[in-house]
Backbone as JSON, one array per atom type, in Angstrom:
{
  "sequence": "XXXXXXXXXXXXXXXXXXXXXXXXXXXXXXXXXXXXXXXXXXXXXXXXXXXXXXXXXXXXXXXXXXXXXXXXXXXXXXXXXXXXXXXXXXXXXXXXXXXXXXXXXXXXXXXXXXXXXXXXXXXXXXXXXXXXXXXXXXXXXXXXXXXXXXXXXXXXXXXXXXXXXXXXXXXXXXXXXXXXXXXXXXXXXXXXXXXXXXXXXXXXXXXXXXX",
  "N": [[0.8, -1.21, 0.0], [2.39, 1.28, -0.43], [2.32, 2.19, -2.79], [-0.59, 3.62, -4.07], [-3.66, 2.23, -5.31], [-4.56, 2.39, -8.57], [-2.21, 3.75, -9.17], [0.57, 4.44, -11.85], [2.71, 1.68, -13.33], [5.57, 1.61, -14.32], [7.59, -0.09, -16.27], [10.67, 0.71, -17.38], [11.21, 3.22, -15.48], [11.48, 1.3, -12.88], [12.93, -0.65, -13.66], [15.6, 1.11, -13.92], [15.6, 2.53, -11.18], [16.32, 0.02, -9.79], [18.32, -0.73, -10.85], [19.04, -3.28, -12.69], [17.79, -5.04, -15.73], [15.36, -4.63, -18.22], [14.0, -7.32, -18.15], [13.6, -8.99, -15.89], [12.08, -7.01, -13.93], [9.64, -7.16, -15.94], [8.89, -9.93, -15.57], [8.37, -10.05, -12.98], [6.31, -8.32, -12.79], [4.76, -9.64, -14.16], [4.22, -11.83, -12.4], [2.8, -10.36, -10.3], [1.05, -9.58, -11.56], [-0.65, -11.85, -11.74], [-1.28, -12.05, -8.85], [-2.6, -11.04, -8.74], [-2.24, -8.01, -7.57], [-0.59, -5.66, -9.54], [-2.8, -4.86, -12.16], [-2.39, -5.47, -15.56], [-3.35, -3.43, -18.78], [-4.54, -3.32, -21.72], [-2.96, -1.31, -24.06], [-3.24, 1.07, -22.42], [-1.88, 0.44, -19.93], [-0.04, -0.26, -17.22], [-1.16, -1.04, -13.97], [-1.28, 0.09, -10.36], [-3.16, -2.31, -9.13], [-6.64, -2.03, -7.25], [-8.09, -3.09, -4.42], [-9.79, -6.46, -4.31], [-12.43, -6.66, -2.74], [-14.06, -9.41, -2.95], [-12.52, -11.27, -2.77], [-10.93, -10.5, 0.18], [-12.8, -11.07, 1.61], [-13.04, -13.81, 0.84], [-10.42, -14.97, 1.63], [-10.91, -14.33, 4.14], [-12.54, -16.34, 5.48], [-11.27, -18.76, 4.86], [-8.71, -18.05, 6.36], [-10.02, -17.94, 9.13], [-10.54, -20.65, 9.15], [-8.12, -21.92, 9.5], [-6.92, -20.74, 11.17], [-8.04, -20.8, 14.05], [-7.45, -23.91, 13.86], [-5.08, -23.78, 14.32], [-5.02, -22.17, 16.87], [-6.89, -23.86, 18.67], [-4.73, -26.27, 18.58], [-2.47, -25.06, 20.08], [-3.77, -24.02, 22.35], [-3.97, -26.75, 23.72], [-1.04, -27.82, 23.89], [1.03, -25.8, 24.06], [3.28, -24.97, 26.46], [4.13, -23.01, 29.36], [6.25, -21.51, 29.01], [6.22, -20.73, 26.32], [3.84, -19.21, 26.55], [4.56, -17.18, 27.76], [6.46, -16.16, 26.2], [4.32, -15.69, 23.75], [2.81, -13.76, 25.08], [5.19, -11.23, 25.76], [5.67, -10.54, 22.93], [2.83, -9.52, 22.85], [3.34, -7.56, 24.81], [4.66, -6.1, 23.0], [3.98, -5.19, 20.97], [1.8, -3.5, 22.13], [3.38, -1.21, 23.28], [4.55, -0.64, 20.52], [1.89, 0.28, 19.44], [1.26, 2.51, 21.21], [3.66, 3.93, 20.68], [3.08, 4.57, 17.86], [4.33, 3.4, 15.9], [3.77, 1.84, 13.11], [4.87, 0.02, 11.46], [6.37, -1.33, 12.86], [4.7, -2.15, 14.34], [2.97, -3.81, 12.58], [4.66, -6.14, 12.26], [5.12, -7.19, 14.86], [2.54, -8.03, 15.11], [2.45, -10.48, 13.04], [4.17, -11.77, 14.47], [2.54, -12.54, 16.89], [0.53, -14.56, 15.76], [2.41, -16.25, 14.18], [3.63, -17.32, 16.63], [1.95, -19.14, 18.05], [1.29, -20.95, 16.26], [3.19, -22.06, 16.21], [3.41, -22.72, 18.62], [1.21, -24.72, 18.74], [2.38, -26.66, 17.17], [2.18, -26.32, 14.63], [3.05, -24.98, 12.43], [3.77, -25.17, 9.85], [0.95, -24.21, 9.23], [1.1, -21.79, 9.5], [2.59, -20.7, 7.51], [0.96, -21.6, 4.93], [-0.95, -19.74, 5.36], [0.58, -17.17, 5.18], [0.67, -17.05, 2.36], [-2.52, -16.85, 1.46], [-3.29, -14.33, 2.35], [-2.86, -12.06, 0.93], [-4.29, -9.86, -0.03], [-5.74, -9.17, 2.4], [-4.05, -8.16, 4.12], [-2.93, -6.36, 2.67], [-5.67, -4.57, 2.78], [-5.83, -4.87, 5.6], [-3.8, -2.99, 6.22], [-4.44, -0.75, 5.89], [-6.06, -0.58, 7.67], [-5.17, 0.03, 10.05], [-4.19, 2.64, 10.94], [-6.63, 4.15, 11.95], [-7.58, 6.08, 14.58], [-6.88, 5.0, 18.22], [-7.07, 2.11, 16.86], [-5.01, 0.02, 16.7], [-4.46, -0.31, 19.59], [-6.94, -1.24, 19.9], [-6.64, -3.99, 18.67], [-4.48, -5.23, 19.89], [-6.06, -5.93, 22.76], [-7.71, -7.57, 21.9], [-5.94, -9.57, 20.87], [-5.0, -9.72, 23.29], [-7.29, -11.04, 25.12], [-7.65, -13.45, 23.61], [-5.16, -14.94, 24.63], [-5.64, -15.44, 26.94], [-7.82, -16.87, 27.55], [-6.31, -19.22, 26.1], [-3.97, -19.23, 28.23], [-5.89, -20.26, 30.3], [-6.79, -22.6, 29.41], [-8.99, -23.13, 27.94], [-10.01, -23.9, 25.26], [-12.16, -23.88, 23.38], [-12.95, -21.34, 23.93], [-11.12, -19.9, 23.44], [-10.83, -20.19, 19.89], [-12.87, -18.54, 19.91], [-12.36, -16.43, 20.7], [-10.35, -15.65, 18.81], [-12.05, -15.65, 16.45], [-13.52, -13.79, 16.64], [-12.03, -11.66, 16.86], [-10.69, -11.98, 14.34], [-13.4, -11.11, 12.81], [-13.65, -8.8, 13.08], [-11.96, -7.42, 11.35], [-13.48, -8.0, 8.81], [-16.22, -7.49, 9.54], [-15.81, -4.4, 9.34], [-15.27, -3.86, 6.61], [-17.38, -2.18, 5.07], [-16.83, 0.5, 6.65], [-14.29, 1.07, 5.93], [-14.33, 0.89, 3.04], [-16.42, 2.96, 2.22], [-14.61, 5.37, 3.11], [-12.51, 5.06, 1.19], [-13.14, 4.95, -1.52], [-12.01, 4.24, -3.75], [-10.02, 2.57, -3.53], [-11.02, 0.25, -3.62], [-12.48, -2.88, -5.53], [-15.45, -3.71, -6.01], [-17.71, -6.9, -6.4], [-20.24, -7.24, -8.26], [-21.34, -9.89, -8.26], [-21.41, -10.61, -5.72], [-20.85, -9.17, -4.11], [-23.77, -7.74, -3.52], [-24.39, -7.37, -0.7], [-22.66, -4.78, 0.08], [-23.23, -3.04, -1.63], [-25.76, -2.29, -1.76], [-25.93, -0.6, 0.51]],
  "CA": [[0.0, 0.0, 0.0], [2.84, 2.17, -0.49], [1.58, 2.72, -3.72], [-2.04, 3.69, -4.05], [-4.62, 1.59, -6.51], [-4.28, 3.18, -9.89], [-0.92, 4.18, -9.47], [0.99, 3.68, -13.16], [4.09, 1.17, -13.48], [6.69, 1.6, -15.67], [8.94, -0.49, -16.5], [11.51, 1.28, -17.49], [11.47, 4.06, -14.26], [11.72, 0.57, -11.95], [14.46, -1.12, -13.99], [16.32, 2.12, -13.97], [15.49, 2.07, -9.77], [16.5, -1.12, -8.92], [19.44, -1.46, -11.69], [18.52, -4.51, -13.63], [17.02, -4.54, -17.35], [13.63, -4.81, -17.98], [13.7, -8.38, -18.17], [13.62, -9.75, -14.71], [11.06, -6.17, -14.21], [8.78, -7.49, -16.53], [8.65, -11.02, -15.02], [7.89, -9.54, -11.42], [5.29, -7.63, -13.45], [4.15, -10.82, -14.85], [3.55, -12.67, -11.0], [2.11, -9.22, -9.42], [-0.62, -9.33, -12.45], [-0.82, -13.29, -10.84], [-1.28, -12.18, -7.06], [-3.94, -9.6, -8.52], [-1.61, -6.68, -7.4], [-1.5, -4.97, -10.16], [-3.98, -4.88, -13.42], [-2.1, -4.81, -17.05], [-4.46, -2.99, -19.51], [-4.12, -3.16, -23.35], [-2.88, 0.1, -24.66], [-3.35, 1.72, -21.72], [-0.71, 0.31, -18.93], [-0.02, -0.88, -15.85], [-1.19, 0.06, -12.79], [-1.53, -1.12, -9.13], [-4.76, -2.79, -8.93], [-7.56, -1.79, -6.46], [-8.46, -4.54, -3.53], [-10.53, -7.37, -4.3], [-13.18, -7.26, -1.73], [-14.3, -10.6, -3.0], [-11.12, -12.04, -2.2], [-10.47, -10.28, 1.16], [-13.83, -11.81, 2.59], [-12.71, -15.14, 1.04], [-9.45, -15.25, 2.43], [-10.68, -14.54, 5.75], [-12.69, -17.53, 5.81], [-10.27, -19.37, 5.47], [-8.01, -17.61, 7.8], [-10.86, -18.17, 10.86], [-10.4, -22.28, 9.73], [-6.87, -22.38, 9.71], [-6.27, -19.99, 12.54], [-9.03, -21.88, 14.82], [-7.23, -25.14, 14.34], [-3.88, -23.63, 15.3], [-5.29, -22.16, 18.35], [-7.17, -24.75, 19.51], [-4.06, -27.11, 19.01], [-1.87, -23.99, 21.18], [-4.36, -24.12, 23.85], [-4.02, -27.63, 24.24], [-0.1, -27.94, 23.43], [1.68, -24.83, 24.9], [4.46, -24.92, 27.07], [4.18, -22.01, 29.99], [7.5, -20.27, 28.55], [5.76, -20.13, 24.74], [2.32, -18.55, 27.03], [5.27, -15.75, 28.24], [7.01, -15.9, 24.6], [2.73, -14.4, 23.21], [2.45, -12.27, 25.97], [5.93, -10.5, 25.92], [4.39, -10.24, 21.82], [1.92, -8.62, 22.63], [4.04, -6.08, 25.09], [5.65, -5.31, 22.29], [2.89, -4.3, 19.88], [1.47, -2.16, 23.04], [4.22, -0.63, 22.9], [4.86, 0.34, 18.86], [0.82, 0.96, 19.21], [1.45, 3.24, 21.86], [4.52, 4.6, 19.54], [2.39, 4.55, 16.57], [4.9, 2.91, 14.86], [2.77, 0.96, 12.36], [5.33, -0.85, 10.98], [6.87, -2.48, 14.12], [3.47, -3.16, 14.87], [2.76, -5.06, 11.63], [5.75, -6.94, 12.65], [4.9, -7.75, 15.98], [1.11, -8.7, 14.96], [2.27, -11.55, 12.32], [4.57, -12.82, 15.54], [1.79, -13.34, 17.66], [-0.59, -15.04, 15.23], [3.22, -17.31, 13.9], [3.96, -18.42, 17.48], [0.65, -19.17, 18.1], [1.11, -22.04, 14.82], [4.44, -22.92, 16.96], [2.76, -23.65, 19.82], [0.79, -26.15, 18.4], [3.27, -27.4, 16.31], [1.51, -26.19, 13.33], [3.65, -23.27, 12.25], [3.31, -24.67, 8.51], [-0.21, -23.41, 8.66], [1.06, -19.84, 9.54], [2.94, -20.82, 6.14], [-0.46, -21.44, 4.75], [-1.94, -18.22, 6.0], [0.49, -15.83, 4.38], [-0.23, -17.52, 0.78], [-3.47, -16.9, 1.12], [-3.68, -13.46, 2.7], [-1.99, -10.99, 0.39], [-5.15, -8.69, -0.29], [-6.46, -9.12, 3.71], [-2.68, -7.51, 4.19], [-3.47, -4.98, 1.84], [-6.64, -4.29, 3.75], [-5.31, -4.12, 7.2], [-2.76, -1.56, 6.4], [-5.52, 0.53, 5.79], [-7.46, 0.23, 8.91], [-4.13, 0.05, 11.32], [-3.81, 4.36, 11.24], [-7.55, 4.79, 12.47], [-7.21, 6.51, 16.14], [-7.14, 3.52, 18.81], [-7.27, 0.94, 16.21], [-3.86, -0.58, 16.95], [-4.41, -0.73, 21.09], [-7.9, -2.54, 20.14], [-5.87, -4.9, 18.37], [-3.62, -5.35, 21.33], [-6.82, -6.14, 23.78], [-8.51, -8.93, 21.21], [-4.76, -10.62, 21.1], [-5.21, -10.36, 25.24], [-8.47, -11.94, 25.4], [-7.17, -14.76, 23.02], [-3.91, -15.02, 25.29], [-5.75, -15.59, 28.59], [-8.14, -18.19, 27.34], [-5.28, -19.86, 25.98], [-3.68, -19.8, 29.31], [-6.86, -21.2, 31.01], [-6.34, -24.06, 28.62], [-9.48, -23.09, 27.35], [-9.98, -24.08, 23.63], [-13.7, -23.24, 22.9], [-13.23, -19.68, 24.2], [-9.74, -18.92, 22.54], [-11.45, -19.96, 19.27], [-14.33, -17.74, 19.57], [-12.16, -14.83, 20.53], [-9.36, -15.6, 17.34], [-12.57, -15.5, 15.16], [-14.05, -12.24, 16.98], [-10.32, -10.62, 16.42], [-10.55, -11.57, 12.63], [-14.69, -11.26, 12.33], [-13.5, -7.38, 12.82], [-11.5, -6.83, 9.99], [-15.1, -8.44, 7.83], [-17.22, -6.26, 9.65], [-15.4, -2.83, 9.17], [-15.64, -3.56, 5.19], [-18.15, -0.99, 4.7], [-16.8, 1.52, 6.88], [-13.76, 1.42, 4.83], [-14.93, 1.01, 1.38], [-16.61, 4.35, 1.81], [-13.35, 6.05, 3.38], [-11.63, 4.76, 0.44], [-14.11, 4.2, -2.72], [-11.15, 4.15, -5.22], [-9.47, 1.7, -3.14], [-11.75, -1.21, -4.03], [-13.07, -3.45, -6.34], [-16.81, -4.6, -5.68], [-18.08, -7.77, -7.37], [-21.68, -7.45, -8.07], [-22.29, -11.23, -7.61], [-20.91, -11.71, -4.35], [-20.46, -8.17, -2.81], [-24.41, -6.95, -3.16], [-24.88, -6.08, 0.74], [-22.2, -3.99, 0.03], [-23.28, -2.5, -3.09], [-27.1, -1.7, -1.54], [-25.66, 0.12, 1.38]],
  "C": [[0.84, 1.27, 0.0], [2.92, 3.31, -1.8], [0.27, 2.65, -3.37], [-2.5, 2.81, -5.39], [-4.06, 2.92, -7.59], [-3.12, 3.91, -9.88], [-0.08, 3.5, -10.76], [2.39, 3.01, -12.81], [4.74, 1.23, -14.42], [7.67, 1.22, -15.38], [10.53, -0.12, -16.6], [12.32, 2.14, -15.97], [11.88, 2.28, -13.08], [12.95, -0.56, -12.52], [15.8, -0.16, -13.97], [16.76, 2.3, -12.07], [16.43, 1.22, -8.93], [18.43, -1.86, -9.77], [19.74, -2.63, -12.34], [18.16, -4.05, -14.46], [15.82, -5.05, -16.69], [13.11, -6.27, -18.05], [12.86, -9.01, -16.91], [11.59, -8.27, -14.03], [9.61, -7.13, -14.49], [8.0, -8.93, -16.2], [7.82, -11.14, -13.8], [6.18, -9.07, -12.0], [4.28, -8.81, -13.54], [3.12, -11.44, -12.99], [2.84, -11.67, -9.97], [0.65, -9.45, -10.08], [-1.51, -11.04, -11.85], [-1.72, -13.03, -9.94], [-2.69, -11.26, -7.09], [-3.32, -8.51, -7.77], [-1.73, -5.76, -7.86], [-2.54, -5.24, -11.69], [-2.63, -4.54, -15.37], [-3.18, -4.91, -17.83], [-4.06, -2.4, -20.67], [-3.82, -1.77, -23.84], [-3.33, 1.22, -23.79], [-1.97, 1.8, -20.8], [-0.63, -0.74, -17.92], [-0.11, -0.39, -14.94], [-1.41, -1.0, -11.36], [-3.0, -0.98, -8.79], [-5.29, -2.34, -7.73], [-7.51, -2.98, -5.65], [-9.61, -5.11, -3.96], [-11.36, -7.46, -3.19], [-13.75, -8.82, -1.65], [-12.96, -11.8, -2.46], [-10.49, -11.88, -0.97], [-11.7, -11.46, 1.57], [-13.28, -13.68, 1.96], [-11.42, -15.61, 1.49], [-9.65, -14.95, 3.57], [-11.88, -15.48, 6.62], [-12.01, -18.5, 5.79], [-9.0, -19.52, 6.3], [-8.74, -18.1, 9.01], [-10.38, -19.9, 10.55], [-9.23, -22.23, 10.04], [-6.15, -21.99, 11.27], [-7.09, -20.65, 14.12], [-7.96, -23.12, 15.33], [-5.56, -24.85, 14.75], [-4.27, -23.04, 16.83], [-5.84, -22.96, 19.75], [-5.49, -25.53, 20.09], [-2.56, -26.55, 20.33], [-2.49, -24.57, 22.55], [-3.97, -25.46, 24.97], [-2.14, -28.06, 24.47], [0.87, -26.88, 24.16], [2.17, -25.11, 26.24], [3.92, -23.24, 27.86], [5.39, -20.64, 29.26], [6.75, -20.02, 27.55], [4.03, -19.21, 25.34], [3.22, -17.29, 26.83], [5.89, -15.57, 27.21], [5.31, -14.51, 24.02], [2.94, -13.38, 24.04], [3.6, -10.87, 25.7], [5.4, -10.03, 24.12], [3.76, -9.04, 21.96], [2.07, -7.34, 23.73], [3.98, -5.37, 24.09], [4.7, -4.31, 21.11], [1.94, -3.61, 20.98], [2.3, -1.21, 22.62], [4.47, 0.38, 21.41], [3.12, 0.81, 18.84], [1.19, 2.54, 20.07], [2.61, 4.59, 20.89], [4.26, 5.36, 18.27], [3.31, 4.22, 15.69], [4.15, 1.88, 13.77], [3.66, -0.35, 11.58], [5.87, -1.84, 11.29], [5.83, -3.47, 14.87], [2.73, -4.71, 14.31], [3.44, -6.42, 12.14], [5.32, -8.25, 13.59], [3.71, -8.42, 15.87], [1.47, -9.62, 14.26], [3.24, -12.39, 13.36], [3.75, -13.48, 16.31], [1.12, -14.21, 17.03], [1.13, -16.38, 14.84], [3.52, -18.03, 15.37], [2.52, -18.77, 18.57], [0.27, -20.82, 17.35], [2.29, -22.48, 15.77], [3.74, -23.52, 17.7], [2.33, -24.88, 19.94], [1.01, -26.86, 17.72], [2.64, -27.46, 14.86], [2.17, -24.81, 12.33], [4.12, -23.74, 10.55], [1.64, -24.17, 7.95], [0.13, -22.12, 8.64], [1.67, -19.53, 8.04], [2.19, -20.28, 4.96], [-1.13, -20.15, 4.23], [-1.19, -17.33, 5.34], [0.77, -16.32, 2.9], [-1.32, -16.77, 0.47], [-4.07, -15.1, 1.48], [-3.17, -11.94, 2.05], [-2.61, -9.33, 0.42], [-5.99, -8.79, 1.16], [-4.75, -7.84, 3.64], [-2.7, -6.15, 3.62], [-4.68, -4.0, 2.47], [-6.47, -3.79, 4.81], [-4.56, -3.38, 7.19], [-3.68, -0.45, 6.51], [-6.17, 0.96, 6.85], [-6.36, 0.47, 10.39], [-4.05, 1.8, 11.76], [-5.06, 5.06, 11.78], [-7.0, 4.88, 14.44], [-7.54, 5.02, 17.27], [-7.27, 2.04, 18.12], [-6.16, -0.56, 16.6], [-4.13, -0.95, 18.62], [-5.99, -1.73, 21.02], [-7.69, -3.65, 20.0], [-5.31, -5.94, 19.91], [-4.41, -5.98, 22.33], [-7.57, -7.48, 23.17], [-6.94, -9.99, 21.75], [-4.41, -10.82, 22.57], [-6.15, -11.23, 25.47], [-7.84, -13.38, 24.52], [-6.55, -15.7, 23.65], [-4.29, -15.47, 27.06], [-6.76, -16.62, 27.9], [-7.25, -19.38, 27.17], [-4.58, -20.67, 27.39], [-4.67, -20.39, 30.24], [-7.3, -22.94, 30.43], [-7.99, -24.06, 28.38], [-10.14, -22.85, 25.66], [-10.89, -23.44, 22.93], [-13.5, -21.54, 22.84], [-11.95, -18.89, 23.11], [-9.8, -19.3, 21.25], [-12.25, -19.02, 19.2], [-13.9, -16.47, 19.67], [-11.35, -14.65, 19.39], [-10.66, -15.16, 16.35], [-13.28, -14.35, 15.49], [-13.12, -11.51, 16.48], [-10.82, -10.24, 14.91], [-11.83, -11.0, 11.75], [-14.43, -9.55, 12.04], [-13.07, -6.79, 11.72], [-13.16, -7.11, 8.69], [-15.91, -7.36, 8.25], [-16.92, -4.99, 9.48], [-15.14, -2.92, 7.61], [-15.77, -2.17, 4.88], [-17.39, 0.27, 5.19], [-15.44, 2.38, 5.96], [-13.65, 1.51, 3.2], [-15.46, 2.46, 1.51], [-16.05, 5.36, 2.35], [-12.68, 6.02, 2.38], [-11.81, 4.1, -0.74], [-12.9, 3.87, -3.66], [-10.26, 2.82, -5.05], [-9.68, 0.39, -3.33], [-12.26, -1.85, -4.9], [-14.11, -3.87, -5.49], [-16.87, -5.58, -6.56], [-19.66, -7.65, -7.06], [-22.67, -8.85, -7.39], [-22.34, -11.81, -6.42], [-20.84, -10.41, -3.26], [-22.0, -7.37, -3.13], [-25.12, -6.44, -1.89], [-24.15, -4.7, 0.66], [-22.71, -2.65, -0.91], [-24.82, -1.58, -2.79], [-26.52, -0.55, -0.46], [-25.34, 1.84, 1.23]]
}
């Protein structure tokens, strides 16, 4: 997101950049237009694509399964030191929230959710998970700079973190999929903070589309 949607690429200006020809460029080009990054458009250009809302909401169904069955297997699996490994975690992204560093925070937020997949000896699902999450990623950058957004963060990954340690499974499910149900439900509020930012799909995004 350090480019904006419809921002143009040129080849040339980013082989010139990076000091390579346009070969290797053009290749990258090639697996971005892949990832749905950005959009090449006939006699027009290249530009960095808009977000897929259809694709955030379906990658974060399958984030709640995957992330579910690593937490459960945490809850049950965890070692006291890897409880105080999350927690010191989620110091730390107090902390850069508190800072507003957003980028230390990013950081610190894909630690708690990877040793989380340690715990339960599942830490090729966290593998998994960033495959599948490229345009959720894209998403959450967006909503990390609203005022308090980052310390709410911080208080879901507590509630998670104390079920956990009660070696309660049921509950530290239900709060992992409250955590992530948030990013789904604040859709709307950012789609119309940031109309240019998105792609709608008529067939799949009309709650959005009536609203």
């Amino acid at each position: 997101m350090r480019l904006t949607p419809g921002t143009a690429i040129l080849e040339k200006n980013l082989a010139q950049r990076y000091g390579v020809s346009r070969t290797p460029v053009r290749e990258a080009i090639v697996r971005l237009a892949k990832d749905r990054l950005i959009d090449v458009v006939a006699k027009s250009g290249t530009f960095v694509a808009p977000i897929p809302l259809a694709m955030v909401r379906e990658a974060l169904v399958a984030r709640r399964a995957l992330e579910a069955a690593t937490v459960r297997e945490a809850t049950e699996k965890a070692s006291e030191s890897q409880f105080m490994e999350i927690r010191a975690i989620i110091q730390r992204q107090r902390e850069n929230a508190q800072a507003g560093d957003e980028a230390a925070f990013h950081r610190a937020d894909d630690d708690f959710h990877a040793a989380i997949a340690a715990a339960g000896r599942l830490a090729g699902i966290w593998d998994m998970i960033q495959q599948i999450r490229i345009q959720i990623e894209r998403y959450r950058r967006l909503t990390l700079p609203q005022p308090g957004r980052m310390l709410k963060v911080v208080g879901e990954h507590e509630a998670v973190l104390e079920a956990m340690v009660r070696r309660d499974a049921d509950e530290a499910v239900a709060k992992m999929a409250y955590h992530l149900n948030n990013l789904q439900l604040d859709i709307a509020v950012f789609r119309d903070m940031w109309p240019d930012y998105f792609l709608l799909d008529p067939a799949v995004d009309s709650d959005l589309l009536a609203e």
